[in-house]
NUMI-738713 format. One record per atom (N, C-alpha, C): atom name; x, y, z. Coordinates in Angstrom, 3 decimals, always signed. Atoms other than C-alpha are relative to their C-alpha. Last residue first. Layout:
<tibas>
TIBA   zaza         c1         c2         c3
TIBA     CA          X          Y          Z
...
</tibas>
This chain:
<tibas>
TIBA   zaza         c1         c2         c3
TIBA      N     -0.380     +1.425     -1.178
TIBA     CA    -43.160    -62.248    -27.857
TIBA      C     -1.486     -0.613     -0.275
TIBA      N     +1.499     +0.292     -0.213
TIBA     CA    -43.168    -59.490    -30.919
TIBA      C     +0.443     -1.593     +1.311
TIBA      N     +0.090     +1.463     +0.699
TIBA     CA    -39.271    -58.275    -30.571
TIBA      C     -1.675     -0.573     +0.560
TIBA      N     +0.901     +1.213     -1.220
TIBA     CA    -39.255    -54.528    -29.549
TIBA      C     -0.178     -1.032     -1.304
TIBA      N     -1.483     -0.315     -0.906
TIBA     CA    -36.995    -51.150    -32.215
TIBA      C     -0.366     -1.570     +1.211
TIBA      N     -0.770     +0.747     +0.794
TIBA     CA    -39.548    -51.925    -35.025
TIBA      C     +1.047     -0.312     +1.192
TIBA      N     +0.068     +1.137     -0.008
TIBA     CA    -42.431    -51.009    -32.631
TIBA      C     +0.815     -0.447     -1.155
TIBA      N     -0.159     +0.792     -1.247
TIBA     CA    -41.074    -47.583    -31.780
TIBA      C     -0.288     -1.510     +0.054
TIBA      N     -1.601     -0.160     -0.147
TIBA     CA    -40.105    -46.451    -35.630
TIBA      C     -0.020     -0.575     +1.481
TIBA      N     -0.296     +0.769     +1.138
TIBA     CA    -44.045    -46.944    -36.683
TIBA      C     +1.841     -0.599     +0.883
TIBA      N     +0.348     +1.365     -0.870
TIBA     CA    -45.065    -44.986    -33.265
TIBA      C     +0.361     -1.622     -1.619
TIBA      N     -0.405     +0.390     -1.141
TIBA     CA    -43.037    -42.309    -34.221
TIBA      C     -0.680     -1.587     +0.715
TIBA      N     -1.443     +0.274     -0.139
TIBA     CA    -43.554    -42.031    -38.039
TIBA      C     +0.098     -0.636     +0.968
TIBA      N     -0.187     +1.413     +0.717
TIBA     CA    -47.307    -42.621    -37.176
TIBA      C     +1.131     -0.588     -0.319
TIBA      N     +0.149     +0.994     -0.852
TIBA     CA    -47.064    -39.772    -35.002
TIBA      C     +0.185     -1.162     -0.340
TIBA      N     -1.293     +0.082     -0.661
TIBA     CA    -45.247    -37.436    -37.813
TIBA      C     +0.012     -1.257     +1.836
TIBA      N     -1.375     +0.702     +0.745
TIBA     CA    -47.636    -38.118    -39.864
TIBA      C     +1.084     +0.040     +0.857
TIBA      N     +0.753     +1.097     +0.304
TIBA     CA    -51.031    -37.401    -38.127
TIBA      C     +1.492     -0.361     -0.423
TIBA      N     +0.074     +0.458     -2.008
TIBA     CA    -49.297    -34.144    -36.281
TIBA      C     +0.218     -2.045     -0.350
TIBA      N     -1.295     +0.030     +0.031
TIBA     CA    -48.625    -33.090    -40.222
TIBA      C     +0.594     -0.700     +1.241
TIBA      N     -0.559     +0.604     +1.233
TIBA     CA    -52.476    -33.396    -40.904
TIBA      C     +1.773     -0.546     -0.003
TIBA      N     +0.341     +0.922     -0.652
TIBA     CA    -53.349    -31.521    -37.624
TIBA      C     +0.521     -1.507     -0.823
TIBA      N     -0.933     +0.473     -1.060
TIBA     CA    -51.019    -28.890    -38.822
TIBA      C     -0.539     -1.171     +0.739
TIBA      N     -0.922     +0.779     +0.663
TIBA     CA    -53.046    -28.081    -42.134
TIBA      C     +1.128     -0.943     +0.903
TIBA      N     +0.534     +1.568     +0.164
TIBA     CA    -55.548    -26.839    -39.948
TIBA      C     +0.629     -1.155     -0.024
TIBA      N     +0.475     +0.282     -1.600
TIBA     CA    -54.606    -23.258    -38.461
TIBA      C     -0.736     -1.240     -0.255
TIBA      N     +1.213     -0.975     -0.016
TIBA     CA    -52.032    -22.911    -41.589
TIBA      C     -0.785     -0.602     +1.315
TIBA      N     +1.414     +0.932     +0.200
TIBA     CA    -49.119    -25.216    -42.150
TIBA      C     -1.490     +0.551     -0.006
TIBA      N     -0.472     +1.443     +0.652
TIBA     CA    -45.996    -23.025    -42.117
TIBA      C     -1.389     -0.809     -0.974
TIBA      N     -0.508     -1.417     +0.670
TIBA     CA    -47.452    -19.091    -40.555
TIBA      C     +0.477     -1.732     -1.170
TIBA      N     +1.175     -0.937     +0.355
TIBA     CA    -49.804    -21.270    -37.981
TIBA      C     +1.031     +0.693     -1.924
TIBA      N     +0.968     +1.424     +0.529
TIBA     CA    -46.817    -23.286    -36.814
TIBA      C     -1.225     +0.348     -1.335
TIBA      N     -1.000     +0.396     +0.820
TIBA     CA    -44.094    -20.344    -36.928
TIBA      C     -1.242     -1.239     -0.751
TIBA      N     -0.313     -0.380     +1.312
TIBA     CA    -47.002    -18.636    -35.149
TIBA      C     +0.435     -0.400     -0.989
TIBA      N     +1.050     -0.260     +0.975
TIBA     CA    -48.266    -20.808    -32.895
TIBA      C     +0.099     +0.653     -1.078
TIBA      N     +0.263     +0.782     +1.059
TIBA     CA    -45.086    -22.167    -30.867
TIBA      C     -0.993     +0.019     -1.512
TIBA      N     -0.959     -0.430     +0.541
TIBA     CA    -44.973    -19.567    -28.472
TIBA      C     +0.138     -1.232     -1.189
TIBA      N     -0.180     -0.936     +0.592
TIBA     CA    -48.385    -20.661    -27.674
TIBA      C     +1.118     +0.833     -0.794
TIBA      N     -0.551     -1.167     -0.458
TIBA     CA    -47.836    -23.750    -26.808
TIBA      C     -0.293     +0.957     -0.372
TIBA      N     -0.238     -0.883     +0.531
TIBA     CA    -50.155    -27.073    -28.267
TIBA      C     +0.602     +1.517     +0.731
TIBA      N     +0.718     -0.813     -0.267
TIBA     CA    -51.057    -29.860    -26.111
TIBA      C     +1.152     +1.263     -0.958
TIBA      N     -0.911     -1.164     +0.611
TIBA     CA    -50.733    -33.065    -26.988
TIBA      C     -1.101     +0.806     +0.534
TIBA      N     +0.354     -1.627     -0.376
TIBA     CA    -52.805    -36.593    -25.511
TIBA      C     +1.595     +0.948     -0.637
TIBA      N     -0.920     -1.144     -0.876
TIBA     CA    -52.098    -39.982    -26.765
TIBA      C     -0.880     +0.838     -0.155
TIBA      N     +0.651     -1.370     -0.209
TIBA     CA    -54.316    -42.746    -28.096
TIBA      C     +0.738     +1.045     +0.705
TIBA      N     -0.727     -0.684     -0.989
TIBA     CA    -53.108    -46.541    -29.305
TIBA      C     -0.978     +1.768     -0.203
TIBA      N     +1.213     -0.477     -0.417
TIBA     CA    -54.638    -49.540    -31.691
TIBA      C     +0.652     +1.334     +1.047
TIBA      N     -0.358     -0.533     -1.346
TIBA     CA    -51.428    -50.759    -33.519
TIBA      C     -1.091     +0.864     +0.175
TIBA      N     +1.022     -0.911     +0.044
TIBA     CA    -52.187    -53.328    -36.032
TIBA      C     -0.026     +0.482     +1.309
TIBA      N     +1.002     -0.112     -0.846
TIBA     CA    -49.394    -55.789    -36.505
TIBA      C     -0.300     +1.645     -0.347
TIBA      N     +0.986     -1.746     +0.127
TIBA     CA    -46.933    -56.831    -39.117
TIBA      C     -0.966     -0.382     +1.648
TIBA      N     +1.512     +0.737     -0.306
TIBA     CA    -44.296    -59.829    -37.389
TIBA      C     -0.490     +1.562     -0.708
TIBA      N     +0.662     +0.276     +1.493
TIBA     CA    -40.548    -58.552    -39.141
TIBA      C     -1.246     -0.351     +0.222
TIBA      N     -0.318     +1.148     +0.773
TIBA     CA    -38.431    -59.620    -36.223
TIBA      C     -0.809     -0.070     -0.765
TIBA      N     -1.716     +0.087     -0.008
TIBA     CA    -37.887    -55.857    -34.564
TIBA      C     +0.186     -1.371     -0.995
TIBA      N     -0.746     +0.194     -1.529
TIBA     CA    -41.959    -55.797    -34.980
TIBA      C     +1.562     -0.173     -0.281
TIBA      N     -0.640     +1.334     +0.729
TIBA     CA    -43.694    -54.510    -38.395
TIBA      C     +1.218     -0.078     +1.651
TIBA      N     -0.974     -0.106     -0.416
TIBA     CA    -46.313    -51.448    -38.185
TIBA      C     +0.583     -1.710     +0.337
TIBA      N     -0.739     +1.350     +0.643
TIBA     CA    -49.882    -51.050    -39.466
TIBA      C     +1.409     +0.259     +0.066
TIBA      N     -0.958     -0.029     +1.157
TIBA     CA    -51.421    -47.795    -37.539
TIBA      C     +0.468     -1.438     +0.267
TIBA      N     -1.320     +0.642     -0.126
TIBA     CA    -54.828    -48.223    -36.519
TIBA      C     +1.363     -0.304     -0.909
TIBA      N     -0.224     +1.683     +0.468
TIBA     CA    -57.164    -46.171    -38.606
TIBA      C     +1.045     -0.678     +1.145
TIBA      N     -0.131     +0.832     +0.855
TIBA     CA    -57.936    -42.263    -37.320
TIBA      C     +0.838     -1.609     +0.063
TIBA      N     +0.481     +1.754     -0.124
TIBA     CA    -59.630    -40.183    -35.077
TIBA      C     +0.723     -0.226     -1.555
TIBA      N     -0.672     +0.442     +1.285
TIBA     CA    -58.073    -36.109    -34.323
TIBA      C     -0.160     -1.680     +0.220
TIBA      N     -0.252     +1.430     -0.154
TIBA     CA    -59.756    -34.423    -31.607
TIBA      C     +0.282     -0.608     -1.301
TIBA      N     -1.521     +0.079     +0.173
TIBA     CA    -60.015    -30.604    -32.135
TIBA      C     +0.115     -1.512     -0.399
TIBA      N     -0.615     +1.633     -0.356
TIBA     CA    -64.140    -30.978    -32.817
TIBA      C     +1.789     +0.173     +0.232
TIBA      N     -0.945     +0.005     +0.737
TIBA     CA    -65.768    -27.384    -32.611
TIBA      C     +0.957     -0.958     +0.713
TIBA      N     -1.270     +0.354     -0.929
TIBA     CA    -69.119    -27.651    -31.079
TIBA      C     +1.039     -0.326     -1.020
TIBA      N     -0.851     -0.886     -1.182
TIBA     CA    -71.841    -25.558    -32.829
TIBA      C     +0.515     -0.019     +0.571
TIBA      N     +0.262     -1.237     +0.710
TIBA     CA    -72.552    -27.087    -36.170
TIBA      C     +0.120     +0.465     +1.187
TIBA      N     -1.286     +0.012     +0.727
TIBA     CA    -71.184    -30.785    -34.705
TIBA      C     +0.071     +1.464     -0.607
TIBA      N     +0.218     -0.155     +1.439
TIBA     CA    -73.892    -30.778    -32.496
TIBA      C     +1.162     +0.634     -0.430
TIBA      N     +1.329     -1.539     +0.564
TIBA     CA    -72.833    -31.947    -28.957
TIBA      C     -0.016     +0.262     -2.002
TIBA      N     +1.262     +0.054     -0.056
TIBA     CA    -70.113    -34.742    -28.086
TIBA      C     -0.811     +1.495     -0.058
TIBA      N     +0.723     -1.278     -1.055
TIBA     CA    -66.812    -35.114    -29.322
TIBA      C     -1.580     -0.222     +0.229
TIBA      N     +0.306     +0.445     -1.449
TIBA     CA    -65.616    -38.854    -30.200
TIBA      C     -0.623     +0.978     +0.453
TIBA      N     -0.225     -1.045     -0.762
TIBA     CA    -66.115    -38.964    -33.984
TIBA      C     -0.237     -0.048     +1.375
TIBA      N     +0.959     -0.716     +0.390
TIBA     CA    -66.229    -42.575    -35.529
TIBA      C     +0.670     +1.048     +1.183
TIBA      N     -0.317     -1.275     +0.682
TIBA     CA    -63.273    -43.872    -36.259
TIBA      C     -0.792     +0.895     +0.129
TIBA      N     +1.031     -0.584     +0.404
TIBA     CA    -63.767    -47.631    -34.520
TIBA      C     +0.207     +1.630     -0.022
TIBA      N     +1.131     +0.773     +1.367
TIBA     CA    -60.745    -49.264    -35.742
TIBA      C     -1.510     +0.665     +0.018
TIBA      N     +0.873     +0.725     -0.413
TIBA     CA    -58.323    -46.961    -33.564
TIBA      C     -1.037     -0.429     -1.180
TIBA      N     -0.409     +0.955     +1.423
TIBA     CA    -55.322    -44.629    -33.831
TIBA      C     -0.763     -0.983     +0.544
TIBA      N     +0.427     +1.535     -0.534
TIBA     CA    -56.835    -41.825    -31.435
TIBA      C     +0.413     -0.695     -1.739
TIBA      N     -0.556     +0.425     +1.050
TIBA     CA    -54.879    -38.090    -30.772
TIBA      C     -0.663     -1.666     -0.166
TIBA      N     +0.419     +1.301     +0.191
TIBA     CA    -56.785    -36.427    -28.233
TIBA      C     +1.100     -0.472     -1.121
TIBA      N     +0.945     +0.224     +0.822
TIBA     CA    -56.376    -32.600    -27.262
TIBA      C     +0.695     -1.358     -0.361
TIBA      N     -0.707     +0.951     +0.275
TIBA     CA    -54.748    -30.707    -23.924
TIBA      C     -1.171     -0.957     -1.401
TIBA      N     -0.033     +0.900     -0.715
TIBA     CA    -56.050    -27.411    -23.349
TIBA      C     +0.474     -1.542     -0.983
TIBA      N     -1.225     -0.018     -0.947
TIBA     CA    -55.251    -24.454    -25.217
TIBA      C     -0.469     -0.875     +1.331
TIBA      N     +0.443     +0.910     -1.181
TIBA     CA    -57.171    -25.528    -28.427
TIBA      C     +1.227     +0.576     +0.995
TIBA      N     -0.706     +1.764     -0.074
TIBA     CA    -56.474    -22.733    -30.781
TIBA      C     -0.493     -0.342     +0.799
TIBA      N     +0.265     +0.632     -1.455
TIBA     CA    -58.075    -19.538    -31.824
TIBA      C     +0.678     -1.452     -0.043
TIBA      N     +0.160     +1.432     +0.128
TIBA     CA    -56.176    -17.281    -34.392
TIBA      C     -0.734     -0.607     +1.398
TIBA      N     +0.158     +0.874     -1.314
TIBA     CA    -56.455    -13.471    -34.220
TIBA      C     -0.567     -1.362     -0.313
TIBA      N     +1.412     +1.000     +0.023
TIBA     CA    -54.710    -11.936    -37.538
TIBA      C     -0.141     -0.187     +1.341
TIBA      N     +1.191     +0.890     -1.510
TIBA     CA    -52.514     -8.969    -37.586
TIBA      C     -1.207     -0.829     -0.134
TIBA      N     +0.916     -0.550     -0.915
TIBA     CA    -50.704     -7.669    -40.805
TIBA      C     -0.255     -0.935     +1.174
</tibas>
């Protein structure tokens, strides 16, 4: 059948950062948070140094994209999968740079 999903169709936060606390502002019971806060990711330089990667991108979600997404992960479960697959990426970019 037919569902109507709402999504963010403006651009939404991504923050890997020590302080976690929620960034939206207004009451949390009538403003709906997209923004996704979590831990600095722990990642290992081309010569093996660990470090603690503090970083924040922006995404923006397509519409032609919503279904398959929506129909996979559900209208949550995808923020969860966002979280992993960034950490992959920014894990896999500081192996590839030598810590100076």
């Amino acid at each position: 059948g037919n569902m109507l999903v709402t999504f963010p169709s403006t651009f939404q936060t991504m923050y890997f950062v020590a302080d976690v606390k929620t960034r939206c502002s207004g009451d949390e019971a009538e403003v709906e948070c997209f923004e996704v806060v979590r831990q600095p990711v722990k990642a290992r330089s081309l010569d093996g140094l660990e470090m603690s990667v503090a970083i924040s991108f922006q995404w923006k979600l397509t519409p032609k994209a919503l279904k398959p997404l929506y129909k996979i992960l559900g209208a949550d479960l995808y923020k969860d999968e966002f979280v992993r697959f960034a950490r992959s990426a920014i894990v896999e970019g500081c192996s590839k740079f030598q810590a100076d």
